[in-house]
C-alpha positions as CSV (number, residue, x, y, z in Angstrom):
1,X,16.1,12.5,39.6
2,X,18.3,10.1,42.2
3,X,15.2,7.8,42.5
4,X,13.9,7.8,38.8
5,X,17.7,6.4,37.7
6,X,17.6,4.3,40.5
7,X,14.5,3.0,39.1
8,X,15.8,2.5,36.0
9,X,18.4,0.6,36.8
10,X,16.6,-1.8,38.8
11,X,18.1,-0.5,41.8
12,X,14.6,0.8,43.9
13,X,13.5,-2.2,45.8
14,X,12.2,-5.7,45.0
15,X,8.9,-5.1,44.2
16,X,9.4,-1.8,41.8
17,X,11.9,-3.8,40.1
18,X,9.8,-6.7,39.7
19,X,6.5,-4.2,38.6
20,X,9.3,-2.6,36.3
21,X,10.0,-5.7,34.7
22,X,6.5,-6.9,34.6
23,X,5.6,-3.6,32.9
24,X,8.1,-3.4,30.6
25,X,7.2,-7.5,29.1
26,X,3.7,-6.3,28.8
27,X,4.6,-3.2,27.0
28,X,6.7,-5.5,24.7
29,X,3.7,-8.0,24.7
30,X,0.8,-5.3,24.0
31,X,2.9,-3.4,21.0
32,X,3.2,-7.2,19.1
33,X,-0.2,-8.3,20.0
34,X,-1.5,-4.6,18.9
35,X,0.3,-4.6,15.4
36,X,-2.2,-7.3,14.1
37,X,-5.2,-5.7,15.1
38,X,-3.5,-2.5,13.4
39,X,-3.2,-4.2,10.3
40,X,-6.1,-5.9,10.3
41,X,-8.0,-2.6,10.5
42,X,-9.9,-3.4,13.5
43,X,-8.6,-1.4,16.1
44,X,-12.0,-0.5,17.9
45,X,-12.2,-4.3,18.9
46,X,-9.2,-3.6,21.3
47,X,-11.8,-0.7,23.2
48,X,-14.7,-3.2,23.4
49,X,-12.7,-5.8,25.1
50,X,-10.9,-3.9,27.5
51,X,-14.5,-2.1,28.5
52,X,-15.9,-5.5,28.5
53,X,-13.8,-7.1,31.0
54,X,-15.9,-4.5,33.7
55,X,-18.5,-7.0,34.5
56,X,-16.4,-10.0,34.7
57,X,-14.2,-8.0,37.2
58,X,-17.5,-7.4,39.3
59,X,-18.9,-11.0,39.0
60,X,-15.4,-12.5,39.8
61,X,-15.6,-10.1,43.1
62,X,-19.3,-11.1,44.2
63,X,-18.6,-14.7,43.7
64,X,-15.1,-15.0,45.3
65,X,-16.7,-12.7,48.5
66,X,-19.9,-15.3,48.3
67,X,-17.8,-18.0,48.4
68,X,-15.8,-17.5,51.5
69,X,-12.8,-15.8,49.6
70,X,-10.5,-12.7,48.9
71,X,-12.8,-10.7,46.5
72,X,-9.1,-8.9,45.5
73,X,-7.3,-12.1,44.6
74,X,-5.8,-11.4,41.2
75,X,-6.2,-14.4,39.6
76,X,-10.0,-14.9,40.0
77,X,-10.6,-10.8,38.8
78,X,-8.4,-12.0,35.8
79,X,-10.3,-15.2,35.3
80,X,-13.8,-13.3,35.2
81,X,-12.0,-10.6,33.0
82,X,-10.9,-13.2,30.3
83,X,-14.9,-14.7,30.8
84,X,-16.6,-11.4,29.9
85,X,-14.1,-10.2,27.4
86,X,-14.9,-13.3,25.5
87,X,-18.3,-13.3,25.3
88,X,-18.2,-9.6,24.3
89,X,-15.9,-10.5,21.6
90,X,-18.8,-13.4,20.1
91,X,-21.3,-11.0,20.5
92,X,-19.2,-8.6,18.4
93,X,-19.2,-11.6,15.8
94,X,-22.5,-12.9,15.8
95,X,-24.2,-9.2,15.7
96,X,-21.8,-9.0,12.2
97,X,-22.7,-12.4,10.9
98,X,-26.3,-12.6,11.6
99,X,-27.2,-9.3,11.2
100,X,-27.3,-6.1,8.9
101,X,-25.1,-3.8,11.1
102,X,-22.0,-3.0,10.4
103,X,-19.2,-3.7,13.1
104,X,-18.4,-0.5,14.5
105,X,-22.1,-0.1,15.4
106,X,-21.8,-3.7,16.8
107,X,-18.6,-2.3,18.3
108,X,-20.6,0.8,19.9
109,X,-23.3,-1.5,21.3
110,X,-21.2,-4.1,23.1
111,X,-19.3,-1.6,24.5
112,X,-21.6,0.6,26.1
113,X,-24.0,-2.4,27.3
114,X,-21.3,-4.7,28.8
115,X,-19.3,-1.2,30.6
116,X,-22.6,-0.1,31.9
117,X,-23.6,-3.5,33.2
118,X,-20.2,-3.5,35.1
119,X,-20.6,-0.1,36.3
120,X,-24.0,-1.4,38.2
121,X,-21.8,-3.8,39.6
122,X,-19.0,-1.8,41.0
123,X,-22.0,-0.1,42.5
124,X,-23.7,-3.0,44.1
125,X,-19.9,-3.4,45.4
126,X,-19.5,-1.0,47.1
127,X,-22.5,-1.2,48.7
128,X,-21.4,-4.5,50.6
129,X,-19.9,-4.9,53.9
130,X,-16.8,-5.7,52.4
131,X,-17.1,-4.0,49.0
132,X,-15.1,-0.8,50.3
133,X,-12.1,-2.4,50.6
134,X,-11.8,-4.2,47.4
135,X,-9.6,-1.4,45.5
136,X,-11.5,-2.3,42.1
137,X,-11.9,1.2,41.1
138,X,-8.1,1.0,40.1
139,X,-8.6,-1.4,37.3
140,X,-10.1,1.6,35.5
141,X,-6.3,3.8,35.2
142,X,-4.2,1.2,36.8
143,X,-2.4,0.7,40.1
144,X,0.6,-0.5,41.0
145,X,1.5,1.1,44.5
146,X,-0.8,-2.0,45.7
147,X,0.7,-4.7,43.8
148,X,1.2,-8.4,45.6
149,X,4.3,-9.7,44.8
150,X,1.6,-12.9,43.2
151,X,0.2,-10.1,41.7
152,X,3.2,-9.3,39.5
153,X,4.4,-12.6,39.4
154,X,0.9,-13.3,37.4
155,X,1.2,-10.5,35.0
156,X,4.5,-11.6,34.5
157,X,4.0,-15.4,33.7
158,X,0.9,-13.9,31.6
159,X,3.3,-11.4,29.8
160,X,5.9,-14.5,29.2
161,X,3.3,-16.7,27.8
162,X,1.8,-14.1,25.3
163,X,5.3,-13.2,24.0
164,X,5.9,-16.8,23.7
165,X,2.8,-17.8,21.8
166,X,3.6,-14.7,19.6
167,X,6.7,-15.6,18.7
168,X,6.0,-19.2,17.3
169,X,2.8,-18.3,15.4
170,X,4.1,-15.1,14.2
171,X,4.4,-16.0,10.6
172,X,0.9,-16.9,9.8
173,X,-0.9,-14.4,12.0
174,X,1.4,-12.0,10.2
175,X,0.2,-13.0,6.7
176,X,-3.6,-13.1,7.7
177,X,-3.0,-9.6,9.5
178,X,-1.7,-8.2,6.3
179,X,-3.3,-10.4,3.6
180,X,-6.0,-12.6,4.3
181,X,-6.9,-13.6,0.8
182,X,-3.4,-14.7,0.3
183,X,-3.2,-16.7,3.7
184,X,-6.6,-18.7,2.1
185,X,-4.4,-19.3,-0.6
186,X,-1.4,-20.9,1.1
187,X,-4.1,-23.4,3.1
188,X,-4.4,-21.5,6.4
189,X,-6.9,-21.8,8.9
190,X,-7.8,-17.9,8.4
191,X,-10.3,-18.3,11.3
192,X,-8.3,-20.3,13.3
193,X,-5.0,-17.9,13.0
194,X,-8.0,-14.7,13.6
195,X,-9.2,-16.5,16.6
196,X,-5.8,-16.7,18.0
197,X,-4.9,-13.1,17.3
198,X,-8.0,-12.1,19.3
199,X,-7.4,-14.3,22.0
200,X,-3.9,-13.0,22.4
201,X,-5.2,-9.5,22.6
202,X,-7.8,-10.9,25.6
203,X,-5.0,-12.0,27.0
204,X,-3.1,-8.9,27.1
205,X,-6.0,-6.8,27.9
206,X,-6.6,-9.3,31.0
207,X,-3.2,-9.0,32.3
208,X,-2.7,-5.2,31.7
209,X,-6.1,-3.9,33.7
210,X,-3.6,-3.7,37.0
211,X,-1.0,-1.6,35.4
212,X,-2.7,0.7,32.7
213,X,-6.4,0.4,33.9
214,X,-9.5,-1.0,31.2
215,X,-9.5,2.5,29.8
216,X,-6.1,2.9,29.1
217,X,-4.9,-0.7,27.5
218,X,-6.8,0.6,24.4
219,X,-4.0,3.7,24.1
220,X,-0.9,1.1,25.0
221,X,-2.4,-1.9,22.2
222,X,-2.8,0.6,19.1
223,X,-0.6,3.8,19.8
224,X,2.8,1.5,19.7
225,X,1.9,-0.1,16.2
226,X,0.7,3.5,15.0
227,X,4.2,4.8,15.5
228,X,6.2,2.2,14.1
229,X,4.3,2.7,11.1
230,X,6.1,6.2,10.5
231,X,9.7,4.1,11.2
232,X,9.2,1.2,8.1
233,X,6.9,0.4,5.0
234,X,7.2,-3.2,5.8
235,X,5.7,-4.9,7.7
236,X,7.7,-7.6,10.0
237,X,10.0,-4.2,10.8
238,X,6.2,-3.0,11.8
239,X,5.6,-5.6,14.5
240,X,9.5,-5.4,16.4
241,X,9.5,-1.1,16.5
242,X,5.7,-1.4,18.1
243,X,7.0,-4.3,20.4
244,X,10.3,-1.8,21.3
245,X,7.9,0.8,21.8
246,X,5.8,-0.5,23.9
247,X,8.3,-1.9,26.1
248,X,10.6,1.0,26.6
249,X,7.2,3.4,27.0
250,X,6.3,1.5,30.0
251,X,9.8,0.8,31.5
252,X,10.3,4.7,31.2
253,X,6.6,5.7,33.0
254,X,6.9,2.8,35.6
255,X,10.5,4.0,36.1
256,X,8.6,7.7,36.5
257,X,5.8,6.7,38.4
258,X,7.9,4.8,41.1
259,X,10.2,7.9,41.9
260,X,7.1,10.4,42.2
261,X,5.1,10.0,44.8
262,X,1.4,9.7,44.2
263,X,1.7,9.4,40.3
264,X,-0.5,6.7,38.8
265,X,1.8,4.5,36.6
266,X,-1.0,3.9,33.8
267,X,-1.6,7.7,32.6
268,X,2.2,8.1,32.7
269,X,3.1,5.3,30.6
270,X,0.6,5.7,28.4
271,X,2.1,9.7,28.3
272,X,5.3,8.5,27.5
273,X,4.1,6.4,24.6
274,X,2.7,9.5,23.0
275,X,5.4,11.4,23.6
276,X,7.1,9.1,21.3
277,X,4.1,8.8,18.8
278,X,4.5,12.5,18.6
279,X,7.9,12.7,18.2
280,X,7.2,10.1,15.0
281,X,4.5,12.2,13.7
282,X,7.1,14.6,13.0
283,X,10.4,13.6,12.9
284,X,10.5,9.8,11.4
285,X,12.4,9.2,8.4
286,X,10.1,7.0,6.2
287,X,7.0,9.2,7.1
288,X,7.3,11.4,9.0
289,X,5.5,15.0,8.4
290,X,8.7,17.5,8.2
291,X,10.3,14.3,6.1
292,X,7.2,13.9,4.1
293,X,7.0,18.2,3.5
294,X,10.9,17.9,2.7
295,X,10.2,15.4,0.0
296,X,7.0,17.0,-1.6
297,X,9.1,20.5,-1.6
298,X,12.0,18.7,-3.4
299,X,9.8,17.3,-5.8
300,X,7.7,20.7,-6.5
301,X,11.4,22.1,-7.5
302,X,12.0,19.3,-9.4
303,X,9.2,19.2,-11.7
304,X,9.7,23.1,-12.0
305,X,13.3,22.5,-13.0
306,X,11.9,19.7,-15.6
307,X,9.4,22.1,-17.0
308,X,11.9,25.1,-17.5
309,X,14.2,22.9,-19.1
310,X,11.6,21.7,-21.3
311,X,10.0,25.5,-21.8
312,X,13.7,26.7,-23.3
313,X,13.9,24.1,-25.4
314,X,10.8,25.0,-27.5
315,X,11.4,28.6,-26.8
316,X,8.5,29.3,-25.0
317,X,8.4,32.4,-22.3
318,X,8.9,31.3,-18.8
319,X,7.0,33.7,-16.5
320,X,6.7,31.3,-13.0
321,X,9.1,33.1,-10.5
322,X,10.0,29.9,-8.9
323,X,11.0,28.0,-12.0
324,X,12.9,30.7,-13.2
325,X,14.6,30.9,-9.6
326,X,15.7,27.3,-10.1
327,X,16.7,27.9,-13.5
328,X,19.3,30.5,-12.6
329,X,20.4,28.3,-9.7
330,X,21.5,25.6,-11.9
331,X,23.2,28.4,-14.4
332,X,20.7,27.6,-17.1
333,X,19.5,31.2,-17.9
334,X,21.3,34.7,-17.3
335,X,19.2,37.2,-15.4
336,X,18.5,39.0,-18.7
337,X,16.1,35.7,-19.7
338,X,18.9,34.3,-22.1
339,X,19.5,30.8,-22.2
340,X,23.7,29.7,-21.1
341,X,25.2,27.0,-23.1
342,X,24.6,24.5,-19.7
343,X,20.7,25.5,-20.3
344,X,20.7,24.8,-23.8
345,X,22.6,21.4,-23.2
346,X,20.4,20.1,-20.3
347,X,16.9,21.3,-22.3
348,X,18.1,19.0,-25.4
349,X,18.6,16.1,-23.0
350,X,15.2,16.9,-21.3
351,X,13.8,16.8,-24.1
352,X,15.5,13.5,-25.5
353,X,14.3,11.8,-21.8
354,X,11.2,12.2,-22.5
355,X,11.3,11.0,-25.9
356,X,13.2,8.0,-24.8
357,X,10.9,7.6,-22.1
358,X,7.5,7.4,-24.2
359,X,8.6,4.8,-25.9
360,X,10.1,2.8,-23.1
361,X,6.9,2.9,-21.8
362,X,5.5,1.2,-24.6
363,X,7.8,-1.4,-24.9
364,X,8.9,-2.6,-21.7
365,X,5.6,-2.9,-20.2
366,X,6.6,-5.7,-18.1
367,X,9.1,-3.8,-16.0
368,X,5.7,-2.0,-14.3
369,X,7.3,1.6,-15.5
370,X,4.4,3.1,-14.0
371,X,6.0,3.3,-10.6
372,X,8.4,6.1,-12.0
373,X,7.7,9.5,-12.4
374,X,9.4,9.2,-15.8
375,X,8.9,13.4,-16.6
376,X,11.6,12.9,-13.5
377,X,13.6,10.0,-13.6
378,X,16.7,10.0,-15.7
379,X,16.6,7.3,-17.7
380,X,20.2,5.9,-17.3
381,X,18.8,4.9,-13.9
382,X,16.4,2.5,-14.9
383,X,17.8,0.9,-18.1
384,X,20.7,-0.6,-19.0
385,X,23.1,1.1,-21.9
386,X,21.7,-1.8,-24.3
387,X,18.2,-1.3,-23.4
388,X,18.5,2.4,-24.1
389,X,20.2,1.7,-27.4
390,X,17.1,-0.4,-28.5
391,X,14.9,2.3,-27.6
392,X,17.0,4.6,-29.6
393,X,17.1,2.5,-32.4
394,X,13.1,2.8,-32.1
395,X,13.5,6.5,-31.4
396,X,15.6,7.0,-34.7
397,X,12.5,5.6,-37.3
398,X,9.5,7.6,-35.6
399,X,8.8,11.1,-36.3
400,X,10.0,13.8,-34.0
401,X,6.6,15.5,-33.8
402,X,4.3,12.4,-33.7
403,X,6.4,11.3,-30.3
404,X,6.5,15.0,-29.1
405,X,1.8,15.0,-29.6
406,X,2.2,11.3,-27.7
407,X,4.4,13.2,-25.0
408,X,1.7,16.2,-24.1
């Protein structure tokens, strides 16, 4: 417990504190970048790129080693990465613009052909004198008890930059992310602003393969943005919860991973931002599932309450056992099936609500009434005391049984 606070607070040596730090910016960096792709319904594209970036790790190796170099030199693995990455992203593209398939089969096919080219690879790797040594196998779930201090300086500078670049085009990637027909309309450069999202999310997947692994960057670039989405309907609040989540999931599981020994820092992270996924699922307070049960059970009891009221004002017999329930709750009928004078007085304003609202449906068609549940709503809520007086005034020239036919 001594060394996971310690940890926490920055306190457990230079290099976990820098990896901390690191970690935590591209947690912040990979929840922002994420949200787009989220909302432009194209989440798959995050799994091809990461499993694409296999092969330019490999070729990055062989070529740095052929040359004379470190074949485990950061910056060159991250470099063929960003290469291969690429390249499967224009395949994606051209397979969806030149040909009949749809793009999650173009999806499926780059990903399988570009991870099993990169598997050969790593095979041919580790088949060379020097290809033991290289460590790549922990781009796959992440590393960090390795690290370089160049190394985290990189994935630092490359979580700074994306943040950055974020940031300042934020505005337009967020309106072509959430409605590209409207962002052709203001004059943007949809495919420009689309390119950009996509090369952010390179980036990110790039710089994340040392911390989180190729497998697991998919998990930290969608699950944040999928939680914040049970936190807020809108979505600008969408884009800062997924960035908050993402950063405090992988401050927590680096924090966790550097006081237990032997516990790879990707899998833990990535635990720790589905932990708080979960915990959404459940217990958010936009939508959330007990919230959303809550809310459908309120409503049930509501519409029973409506109907009972509505059911003793035309005397009819009331037999359901849960609207009868709610009925003597409120003290509108005795347990002998007799109506109280409360009953009697809340059925004739049931019943004037719904007159009043059938014909404020008709003439205030502007105010988009649909979006009430007007059997529900009282009508006081919506319209003001003059508006409610014209609609009596309307009310007071029709016949009561024509508006009570409309009604049913």
């Amino acid at each position: 417990m001594n060394n996971f606070l310690n940890a926490l607070i920055f306190n457990a040596g230079y290099n976990t504190n820098l990896v901390t730090f690191g970690a935590t910016l591209l947690g912040f960096s990979a929840g922002i970048s994420g949200t787009f792709l989220f909302l432009r319904k194209r989440a798959l594209v995050c799994d091809a790129i990461a499993h694409a970036t296999l092969p330019g790790i490999g070729l990055a190796f062989i070529t740095m080693v052929l040359l004379g170099g470190d074949g485990r030199n950061l910056a060159g693995l991250l470099t063929g990465s960003i290469v291969t990455a690429s390249l499967g992203t224009a395949t994606i593209s051209w397979i969806v613009h030149n040909t009949r398939l749809t793009e999650d089969a173009a999806i499926g096919a780059v990903l399988s052909v570009f991870f099993g080219f990169g598997i050969v690879l790593l095979t041919i790797i580790q088949s060379m004198a020097i290809g033991y040594q290289a460590g790549l196998e922990h781009f796959f779930l992440g590393a960090t008890a390795g690290m370089l201090f160049q190394d985290a300086i990189i994935i630092s500078l490359g979580g700074v930059l994306t943040v950055a670049t974020i940031l300042l085009l934020r505005r337009p990637m967020m309106l072509v992310a959430f409605d590209i027909n409207y962002a052709y309309t203001r004059g943007y450069n949809v495919q420009l602003v689309d390119f950009t999202i996509m090369a952010l999310v390179l980036a990110v997947t790039a710089i994340s393969l040392k911390i989180v692994g190729l497998i697991l960057i998919v998990a930290m670039l969608i699950i944040p943005a999928v939680t914040a989405r049970f936190w807020t309907e809108r979505s600008d609040h969408i884009l800062w919860i997924a960035s908050g989540i993402g950063a405090v999931s992988s401050y927590i599981g680096t924090a966790l991973s550097a006081s237990v020994s032997a516990l790879p820092t990707g899998p833990v992270i990535v635990i720790v931002c589905t932990s708080m996924f979960i915990f959404s699922l459940f217990l958010a307070p936009a939508r959330g599932i007990i919230v959303v049960m809550y809310n459908n059970w309120q409503f049930q009891k509501r519409v029973h309450l409506r109907q009972g009221l509505l059911a003793l004002a035309s005397s009819e017999v009331i037999r359901d056992a849960l609207t009868l329930k709610l009925l003597r709750r409120a003290k509108c009928l005795r347990k002998d099936g007799v109506a109280t004078s409360t009953g009697i007085i809340k059925a004739q304003q049931a019943v004037l609500d719904e007159r009043r609202w059938k014909i404020a449906l008709r003439i205030f068609e502007k105010y988009n009434l649909k979006s009430h549940y007007y059997r529900l709503t009282p009508i006081d809520v919506v319209f003001t005391s003059e508006e409610i007086a014209k609609i009596d005034s309307i009310l007071t020239e029709l016949p009561t049984t024509s508006i009570d036919n409309s009604i049913t």
